[in-house]
C-alpha angles and dihedrals in degrees: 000000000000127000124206126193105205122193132170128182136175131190100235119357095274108022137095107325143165150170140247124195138190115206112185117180105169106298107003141089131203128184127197140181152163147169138217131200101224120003132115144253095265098038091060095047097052088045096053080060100051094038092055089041086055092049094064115093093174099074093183094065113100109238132199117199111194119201150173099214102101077183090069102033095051100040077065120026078052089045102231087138086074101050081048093057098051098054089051084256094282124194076356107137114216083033084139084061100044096058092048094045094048094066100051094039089054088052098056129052088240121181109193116207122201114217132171117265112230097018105118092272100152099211092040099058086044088059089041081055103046087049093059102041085054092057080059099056141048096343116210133199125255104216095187090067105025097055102031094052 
């Protein structure tokens, strides 16, 4: 089992944002981060999950991704993602993100665990860290907004 803690902030909506994200496999302990110069919330958290799914070569480990985007875990513990998806995700922002994010969630056996940002959760506020140290470095740009809006 691995558990991953996901977190994306951005300064204004829209505005410069980034992740942060936790990975912890048994002993170990991975940290990863980046910002962007001009994205959104939402945008960032989805992101923070695609990019840790992404990070996983063994696609027969259970994972659990806890966040605090009630924006990502509902659109699919409720399974919007799905009605999305079969509408081509049409008049659906974040649409770019979605279609990365359905093929590596359907390669995985993912859980996904709603917790409350800002509410002590260790691993949280260390995600919520890493996010906004990364708006401060290298910025990247995210294509799928800047270029779409």
């Amino acid at each position: 089992m691995i558990n991953i803690y996901t977190d994306g902030s951005s300064r204004g909506n829209p505005g410069p944002g980034g992740y942060g994200i936790v990975m912890l496999y048994k002993d170990k302990r991975k940290e990863l981060s980046q910002g962007y110069r001009l994205t959104t919330n939402n945008r960032m958290e989805l992101t923070a999950v695609i990019k840790a799914l992404e990070a996983i070569k063994n696609n027969k480990i259970e994972i659990t991704i806890y966040s605090d985007s009630k924006y990502v875990v509902e659109s699919i513990e409720k399974g919007w993602i799905w009605n999305w998806e079969k509408k081509n995700f049409k008049k659906k922002l974040n649409s770019d993100l979605w279609k990365i994010f359905i093929p590596l969630y359907k390669k995985f056996k993912v859980n996904f665990k709603w917790v409350k940002g800002h509410s002590g959760n260790v691993e949280n506020e260390r995600c919520d860290e890493l996010a906004n140290k990364a708006q401060e470095k290298e910025l990247l740009i995210d294509k799928g907004y800047e270029v779409n809006n």
